[in-house]
C-alpha positions as CSV (number, residue, x, y, z in Angstrom):
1,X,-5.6,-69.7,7.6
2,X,-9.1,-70.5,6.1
3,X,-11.5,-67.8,5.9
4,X,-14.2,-69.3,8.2
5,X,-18.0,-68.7,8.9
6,X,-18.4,-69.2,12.4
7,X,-22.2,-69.2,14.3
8,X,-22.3,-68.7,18.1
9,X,-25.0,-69.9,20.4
10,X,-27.5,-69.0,17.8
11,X,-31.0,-68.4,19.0
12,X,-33.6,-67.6,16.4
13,X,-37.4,-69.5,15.1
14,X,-40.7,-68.2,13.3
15,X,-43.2,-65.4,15.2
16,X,-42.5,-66.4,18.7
17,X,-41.6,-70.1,18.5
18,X,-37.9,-71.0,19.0
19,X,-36.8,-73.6,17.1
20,X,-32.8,-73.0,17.5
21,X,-31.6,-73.0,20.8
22,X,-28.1,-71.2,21.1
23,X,-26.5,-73.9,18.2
24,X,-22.8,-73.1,17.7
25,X,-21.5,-74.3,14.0
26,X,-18.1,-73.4,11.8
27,X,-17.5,-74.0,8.6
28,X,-14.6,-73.5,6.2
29,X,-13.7,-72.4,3.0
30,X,-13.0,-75.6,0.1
31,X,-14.9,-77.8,2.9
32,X,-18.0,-79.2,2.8
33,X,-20.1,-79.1,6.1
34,X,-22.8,-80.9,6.2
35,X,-26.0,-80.8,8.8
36,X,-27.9,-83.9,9.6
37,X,-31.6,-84.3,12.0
38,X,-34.8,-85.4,12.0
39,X,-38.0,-82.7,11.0
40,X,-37.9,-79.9,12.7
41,X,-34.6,-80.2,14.6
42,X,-33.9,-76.7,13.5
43,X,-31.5,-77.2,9.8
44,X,-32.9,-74.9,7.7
45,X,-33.8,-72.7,10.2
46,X,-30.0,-72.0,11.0
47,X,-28.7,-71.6,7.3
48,X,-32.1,-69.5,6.7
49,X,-30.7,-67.4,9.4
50,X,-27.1,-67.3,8.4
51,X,-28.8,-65.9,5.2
52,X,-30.4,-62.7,6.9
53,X,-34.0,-64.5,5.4
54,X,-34.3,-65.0,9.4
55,X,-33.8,-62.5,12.5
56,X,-31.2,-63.7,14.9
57,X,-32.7,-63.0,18.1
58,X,-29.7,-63.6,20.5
59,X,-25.7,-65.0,19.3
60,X,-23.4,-64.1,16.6
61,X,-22.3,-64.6,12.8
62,X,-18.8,-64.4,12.0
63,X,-17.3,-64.3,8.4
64,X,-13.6,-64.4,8.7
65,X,-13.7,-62.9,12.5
66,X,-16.3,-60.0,11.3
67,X,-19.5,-59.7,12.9
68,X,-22.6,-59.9,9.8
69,X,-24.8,-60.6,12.2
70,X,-28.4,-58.7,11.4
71,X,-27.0,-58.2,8.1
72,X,-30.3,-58.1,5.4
73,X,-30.2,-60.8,2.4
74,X,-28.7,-58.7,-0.5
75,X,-26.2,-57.9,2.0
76,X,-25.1,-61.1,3.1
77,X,-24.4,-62.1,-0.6
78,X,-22.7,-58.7,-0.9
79,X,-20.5,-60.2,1.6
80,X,-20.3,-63.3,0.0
81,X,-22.5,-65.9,1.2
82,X,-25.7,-67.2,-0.9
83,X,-28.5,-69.3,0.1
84,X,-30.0,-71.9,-2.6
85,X,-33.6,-72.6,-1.5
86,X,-34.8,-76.3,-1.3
87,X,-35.4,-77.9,-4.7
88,X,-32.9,-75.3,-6.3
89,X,-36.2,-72.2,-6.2
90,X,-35.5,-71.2,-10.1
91,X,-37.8,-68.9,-11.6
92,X,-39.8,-71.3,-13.4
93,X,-40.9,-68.9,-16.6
94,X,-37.5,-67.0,-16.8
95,X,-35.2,-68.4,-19.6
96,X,-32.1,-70.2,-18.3
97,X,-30.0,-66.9,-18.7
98,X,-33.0,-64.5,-17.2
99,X,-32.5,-67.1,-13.6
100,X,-28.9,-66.8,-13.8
101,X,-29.3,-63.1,-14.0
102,X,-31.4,-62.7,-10.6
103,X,-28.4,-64.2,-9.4
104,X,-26.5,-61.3,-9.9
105,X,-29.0,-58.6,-8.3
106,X,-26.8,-57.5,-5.2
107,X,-24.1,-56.4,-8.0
108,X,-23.8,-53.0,-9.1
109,X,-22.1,-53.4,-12.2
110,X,-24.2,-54.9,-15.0
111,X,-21.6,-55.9,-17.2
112,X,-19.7,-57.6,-14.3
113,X,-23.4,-59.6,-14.6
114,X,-23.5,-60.1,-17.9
115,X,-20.1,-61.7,-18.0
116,X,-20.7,-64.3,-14.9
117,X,-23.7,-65.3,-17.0
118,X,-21.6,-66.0,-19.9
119,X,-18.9,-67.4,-18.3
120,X,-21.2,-69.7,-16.4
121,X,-23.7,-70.8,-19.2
122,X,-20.2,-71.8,-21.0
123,X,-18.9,-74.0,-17.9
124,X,-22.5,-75.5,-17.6
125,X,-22.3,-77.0,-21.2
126,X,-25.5,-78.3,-20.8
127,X,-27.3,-74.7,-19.7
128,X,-25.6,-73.3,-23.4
129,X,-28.2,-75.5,-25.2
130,X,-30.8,-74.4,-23.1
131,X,-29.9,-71.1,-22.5
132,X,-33.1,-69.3,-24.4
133,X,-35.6,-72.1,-22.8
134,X,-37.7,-71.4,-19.6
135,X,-36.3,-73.1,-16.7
136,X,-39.6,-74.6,-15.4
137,X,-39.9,-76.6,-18.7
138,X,-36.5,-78.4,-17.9
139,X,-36.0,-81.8,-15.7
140,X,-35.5,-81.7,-11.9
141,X,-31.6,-82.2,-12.5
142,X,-31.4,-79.7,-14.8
143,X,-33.3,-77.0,-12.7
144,X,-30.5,-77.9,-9.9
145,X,-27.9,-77.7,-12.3
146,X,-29.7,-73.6,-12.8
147,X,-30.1,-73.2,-9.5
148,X,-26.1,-73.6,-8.6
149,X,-25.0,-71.7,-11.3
150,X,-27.5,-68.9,-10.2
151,X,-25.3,-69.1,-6.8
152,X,-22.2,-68.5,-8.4
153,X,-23.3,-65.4,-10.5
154,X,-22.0,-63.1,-7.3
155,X,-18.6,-65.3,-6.7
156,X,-19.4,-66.3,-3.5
157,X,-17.4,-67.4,-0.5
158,X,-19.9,-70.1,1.0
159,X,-22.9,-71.6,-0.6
160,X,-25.7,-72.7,1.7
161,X,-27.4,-75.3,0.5
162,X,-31.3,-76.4,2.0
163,X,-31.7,-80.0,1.4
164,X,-30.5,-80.1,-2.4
165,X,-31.8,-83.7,-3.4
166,X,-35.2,-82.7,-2.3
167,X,-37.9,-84.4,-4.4
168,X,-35.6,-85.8,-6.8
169,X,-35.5,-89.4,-8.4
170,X,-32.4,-91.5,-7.1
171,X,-30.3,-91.0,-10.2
172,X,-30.7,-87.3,-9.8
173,X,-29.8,-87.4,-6.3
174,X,-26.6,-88.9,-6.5
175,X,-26.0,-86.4,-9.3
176,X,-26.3,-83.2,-7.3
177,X,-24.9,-84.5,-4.5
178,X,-21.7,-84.9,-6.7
179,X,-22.0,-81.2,-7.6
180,X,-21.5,-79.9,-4.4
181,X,-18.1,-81.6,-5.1
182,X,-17.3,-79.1,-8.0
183,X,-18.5,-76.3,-5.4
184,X,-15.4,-77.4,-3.0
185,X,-12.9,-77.8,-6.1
186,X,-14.0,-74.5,-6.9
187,X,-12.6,-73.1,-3.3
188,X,-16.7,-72.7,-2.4
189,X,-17.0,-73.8,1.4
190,X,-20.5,-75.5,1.3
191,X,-22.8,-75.8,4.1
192,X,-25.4,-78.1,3.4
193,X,-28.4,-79.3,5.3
194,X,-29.5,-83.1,4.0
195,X,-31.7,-85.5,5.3
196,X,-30.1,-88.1,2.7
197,X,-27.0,-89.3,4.7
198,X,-26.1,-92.3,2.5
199,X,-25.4,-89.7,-0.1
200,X,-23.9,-86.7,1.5
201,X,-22.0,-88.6,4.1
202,X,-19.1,-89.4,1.3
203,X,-18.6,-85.9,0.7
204,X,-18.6,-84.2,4.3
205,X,-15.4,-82.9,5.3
206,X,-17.1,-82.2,9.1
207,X,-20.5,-83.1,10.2
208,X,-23.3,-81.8,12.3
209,X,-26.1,-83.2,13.6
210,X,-29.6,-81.2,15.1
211,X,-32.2,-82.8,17.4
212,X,-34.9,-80.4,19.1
213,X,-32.9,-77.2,18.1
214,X,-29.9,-78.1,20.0
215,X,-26.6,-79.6,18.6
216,X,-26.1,-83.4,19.4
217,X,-23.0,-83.9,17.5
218,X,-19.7,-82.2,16.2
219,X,-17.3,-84.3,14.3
220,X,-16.0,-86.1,11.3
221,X,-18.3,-88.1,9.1
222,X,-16.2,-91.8,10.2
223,X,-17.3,-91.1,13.8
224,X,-21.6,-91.3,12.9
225,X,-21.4,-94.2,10.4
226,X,-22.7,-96.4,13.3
227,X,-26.2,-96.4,12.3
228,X,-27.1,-96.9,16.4
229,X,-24.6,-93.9,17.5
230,X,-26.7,-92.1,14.3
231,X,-30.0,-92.8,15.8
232,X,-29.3,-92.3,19.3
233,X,-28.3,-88.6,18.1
234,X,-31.5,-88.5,16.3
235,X,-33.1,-88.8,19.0
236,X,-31.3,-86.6,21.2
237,X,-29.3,-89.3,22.9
């Protein structure tokens, strides 16, 4: 069987706004899941939560059939789940290997670090080269390409990704987007909120989509690629 995240009737927002009402989501390992809405239907809110970066005020978070739920950040990684921030959030004046490094803070054992740095900055041929530079000097796809190796520092079991082709010129987008491919070869599951369709849709293995902070669809990508069924969802049809 898959080890699975699974997310029941999930209730959580900012202060005392709600913004996710009781959403219910599952994702699996070496799958990419990907969640579609408008603004402020409630996307990043749910993976922030997932994270422990939000409260969960009522519902539950399952990782293979064990409750995390309420479980602090450095302790959700612990358990093998990492949140990359939209735009890839590198430290912009830590070298290449100094940002994959912070990736590694919920370890205990430093040379277990040291050697997923290595290991990684050899995989990312490009990051080698670079490896001594500061990440804010290098280009938007390279700062992505950082920003996913940072999330592999800890080994993790699920990636969630917040909107990855965020600000990024065409070519760059249709870049990352085919990273998050080498996540699921790697046995990653990836959860990935995206408000580029066209681009993500290709790659989803199972696809959700938000409107007001309630779910308005469950299913596989071939059933939304009606652009009419896609907008009637988006707006809550």
């Amino acid at each position: 069987m898959s080890e699975m995240l699974e997310i029941e009737d999930l209730v959580t927002g900012y202060g005392k706004q709600e913004i996710v009402h009781g959403i219910s989501l599952s994702a699996a390992r070496s799958r990419v899941t990907c969640i579609f809405g408008p603004n402020g239907s409630g996307k990043s809110t749910v993976i922030k939560a997932i994270a422990g970066a939000l409260p969960v005020w009522s519902g539950s978070i399952r990782l293979d059939g064990r409750d995390i739920t309420g479980l602090r950040v450095h302790q959700v990684v612990r358990e093998g789940i990492v949140l990359m921030p939209q735009g890839g959030g590198v430290f912009p004046k830590l070298t290449v290997e100094e940002n994959l490094r912070m990736g590694g803070y919920s370890l205990r054992d430093g040379r277990q670090v040291e050697r997923r740095v290595d290991e990684l900055i050899g995989e990312f041929q490009n990051l080698g080269r670079r490896r001594h530079v500061a990440a804010g000097s290098l280009s938007g796809g390279e700062q992505m390409m950082v920003a996913i190796a940072r999330a592999l520092v800890p080994e993790p079991r699920f990636v969630l990704l917040d909107e990855p082709s965020a600000g990024l010129s065409p070519a760059m987008v249709h870049d990352t987007i085919a990273r998050v491919q080498t996540l699921r070869d790697r046995g990653v599951g990836v959860v990935m909120v995206e408000q580029n369709i066209r681009e993500a849709l290709p790659l989803a293995d199972h696809v959700y989509v938000l409107a007001g902070g309630h779910r308005q669809f469950s299913g596989s990508p071939e059933e939304i690629r009606d652009d009419a069924k896609l907008m009637s969802l988006y707006m809550g049809g």
